[in-house]
C-alpha positions in Angstrom: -13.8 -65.2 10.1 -14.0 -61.2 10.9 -15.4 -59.1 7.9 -14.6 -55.2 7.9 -14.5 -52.6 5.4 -11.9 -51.3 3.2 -9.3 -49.0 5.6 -9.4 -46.1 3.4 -6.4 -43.3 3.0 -5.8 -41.4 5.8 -4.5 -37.9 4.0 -7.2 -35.8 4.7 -5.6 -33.0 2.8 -8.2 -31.1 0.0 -7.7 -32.8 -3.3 -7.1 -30.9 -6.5 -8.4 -31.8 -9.8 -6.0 -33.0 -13.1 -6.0 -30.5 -15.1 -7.9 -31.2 -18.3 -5.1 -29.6 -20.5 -2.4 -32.8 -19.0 -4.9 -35.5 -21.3 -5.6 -32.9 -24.0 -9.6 -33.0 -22.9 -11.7 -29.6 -23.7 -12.5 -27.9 -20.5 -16.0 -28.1 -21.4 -16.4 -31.4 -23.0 -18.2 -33.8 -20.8 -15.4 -36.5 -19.2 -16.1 -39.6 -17.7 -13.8 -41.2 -15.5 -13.1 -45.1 -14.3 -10.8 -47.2 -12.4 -9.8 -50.6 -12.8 -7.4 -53.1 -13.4 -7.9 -53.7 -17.4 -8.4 -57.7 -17.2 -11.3 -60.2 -18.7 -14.8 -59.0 -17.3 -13.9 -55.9 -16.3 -16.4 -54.4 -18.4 -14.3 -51.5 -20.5 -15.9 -53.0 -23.8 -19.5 -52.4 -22.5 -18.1 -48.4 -21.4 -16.4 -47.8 -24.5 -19.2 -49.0 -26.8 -21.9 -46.6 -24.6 -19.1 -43.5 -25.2 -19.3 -44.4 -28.7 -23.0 -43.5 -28.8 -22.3 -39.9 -26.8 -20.8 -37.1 -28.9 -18.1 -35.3 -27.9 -17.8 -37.0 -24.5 -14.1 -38.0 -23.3 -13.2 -40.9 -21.7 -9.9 -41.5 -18.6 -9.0 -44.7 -17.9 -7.1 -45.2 -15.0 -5.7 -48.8 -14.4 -3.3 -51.2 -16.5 -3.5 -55.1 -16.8 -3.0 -57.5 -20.0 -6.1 -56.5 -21.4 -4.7 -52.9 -21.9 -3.9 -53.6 -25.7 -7.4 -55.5 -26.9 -9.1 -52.5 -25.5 -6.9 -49.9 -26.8 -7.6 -51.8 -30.2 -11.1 -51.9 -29.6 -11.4 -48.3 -29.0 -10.1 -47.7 -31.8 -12.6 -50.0 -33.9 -15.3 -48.1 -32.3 -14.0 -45.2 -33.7 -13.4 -43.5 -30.0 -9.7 -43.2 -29.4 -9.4 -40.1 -30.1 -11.4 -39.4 -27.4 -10.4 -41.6 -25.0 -7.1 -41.3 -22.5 -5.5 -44.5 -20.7 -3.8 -43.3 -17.9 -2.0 -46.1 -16.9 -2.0 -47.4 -13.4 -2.5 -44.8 -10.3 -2.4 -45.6 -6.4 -4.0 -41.7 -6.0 -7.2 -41.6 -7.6 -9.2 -38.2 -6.1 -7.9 -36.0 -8.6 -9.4 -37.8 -11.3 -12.5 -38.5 -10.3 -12.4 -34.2 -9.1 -11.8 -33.4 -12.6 -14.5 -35.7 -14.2 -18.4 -35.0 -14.3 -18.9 -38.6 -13.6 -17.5 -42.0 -12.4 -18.4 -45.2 -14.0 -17.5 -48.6 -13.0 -18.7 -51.4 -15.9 -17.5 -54.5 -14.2 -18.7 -57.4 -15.2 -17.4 -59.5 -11.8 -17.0 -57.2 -8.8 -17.7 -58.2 -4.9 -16.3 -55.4 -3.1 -16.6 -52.4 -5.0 -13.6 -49.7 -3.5 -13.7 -47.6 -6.3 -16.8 -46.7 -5.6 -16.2 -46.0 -2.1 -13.4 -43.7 -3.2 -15.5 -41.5 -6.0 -18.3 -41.3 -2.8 -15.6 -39.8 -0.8 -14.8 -36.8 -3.6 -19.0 -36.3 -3.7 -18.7 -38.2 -7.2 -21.8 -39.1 -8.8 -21.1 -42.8 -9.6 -23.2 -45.0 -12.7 -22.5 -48.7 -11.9 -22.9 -52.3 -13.5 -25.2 -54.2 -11.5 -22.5 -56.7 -10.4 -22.3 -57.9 -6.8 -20.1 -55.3 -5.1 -21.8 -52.3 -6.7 -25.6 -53.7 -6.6 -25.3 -54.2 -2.9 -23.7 -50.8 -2.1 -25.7 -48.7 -4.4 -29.4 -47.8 -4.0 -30.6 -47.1 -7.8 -31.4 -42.9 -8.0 -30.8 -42.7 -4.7 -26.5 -42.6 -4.2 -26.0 -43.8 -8.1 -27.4 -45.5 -11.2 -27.2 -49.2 -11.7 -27.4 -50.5 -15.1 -27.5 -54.2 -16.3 -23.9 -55.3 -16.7 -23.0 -55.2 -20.3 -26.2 -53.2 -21.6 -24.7 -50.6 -23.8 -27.9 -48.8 -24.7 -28.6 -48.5 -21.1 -25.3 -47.3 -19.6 -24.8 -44.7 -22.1 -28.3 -43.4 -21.9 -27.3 -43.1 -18.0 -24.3 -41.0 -18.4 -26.2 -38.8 -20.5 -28.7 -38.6 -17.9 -26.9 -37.9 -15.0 -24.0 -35.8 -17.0 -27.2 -33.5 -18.2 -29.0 -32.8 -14.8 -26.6 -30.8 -12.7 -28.9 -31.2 -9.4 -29.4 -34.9 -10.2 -25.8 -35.6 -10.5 -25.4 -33.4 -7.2 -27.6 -35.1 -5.5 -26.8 -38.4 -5.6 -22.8 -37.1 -5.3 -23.5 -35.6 -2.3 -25.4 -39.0 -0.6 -22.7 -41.1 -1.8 -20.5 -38.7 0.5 -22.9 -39.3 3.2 -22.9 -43.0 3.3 -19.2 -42.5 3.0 -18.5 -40.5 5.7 -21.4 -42.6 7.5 -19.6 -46.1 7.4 -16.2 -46.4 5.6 -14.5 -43.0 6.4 -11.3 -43.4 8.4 -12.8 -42.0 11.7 -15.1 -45.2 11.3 -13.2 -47.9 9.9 -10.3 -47.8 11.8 -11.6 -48.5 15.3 -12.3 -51.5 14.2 -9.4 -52.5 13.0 -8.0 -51.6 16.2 -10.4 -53.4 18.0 -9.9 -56.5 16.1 -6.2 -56.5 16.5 -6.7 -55.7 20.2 -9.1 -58.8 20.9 -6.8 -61.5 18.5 -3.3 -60.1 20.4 -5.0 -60.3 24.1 -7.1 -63.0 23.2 -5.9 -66.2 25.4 -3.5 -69.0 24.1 -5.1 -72.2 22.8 -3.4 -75.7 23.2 
């Protein structure tokens, strides 16, 4: 068995933000962003309840999935849809998360965690669920915030937090980058991959 990391993209062109005005968001309203496929346990319930307790703060939601329609309906029980966007599903995420103040990730089950990878490549500051995936790649304060998954209370008093301090959300932005750049960047990852291939395809026959 041979473990490596995600092979991120390999455009290294500078990303431009979504403009605000394309999902009807003030420019100077607070906007949280996730990504995910909109399934069982992936947590939207838990994110839409915390936005519910923040005023004036929009929500994107980029992903699609058979769950799309319970948690458009239970947006709109919470009384948030009008502040919320679903974006459908989109393979380029970077302008997104460029455009938002913050990236969340609720899920309930995760073990990998790639949307996180690819807000710490933009220099997002990231506020995570405590599942698998994120609890091993974040340090708490340090390159995000863990909460407990499914604690609204907790997660919206994060994104308050982190969306308020301007050198707290740069900081731990800019050491997600690091660890990015440090360990899953393309300059990094790919090597392996190339390695690996090299070592199976040279690697001698077996009867």
């Amino acid at each position: 068995v041979h473990v490596l990391p995600h092979l991120p993209r390999l455009d290294d062109a500078a990303t431009t933000p979504v403009s605000r005005k394309t999902f009807y968001t003030p420019p100077t309203a607070k906007l949280i962003f996730t990504a995910m496929r909109l399934v069982n346990n992936c947590g939207l319930e838990t994110l839409l309840d915390a936005v519910a307790r923040l005023s004036g703060y929009y929500l994107w939601i980029a992903g699609d999935g058979a769950g799309r329609e319970a948690l458009e309906h239970h947006a709109h029980e919470r009384g948030v849809k009008p502040r919320v966007r679903f974006l459908g599903w989109h393979d380029e995420l970077a302008p997104f998360i460029k455009a938002a103040d913050v990236f969340v990730y609720p899920a309930r089950q995760e073990d990998v965690g790639d949307a996180i990878l690819e807000a710490w490549e933009q220099g997002a500051a990231v506020i995570a669920a405590d599942s698998l995936g994120p609890g091993l790649l974040i340090k708490h304060q340090e390159n995000g915030v863990l909460v407990p998954v499914g604690d609204v209370v907790s997660m919206a008093e994060a994104i308050k937090w982190v969306c308020q301090d301007s050198s707290l959300a740069h900081k731990l932005g800019e050491a997600g980058r690091a660890i990015f750049a440090q360990s899953y960047s393309a300059d990094k990852v790919a090597p392996q991959y190339i390695d690996l291939l090299t070592r199976l395809t040279t690697a001698p026959a077996t009867s």
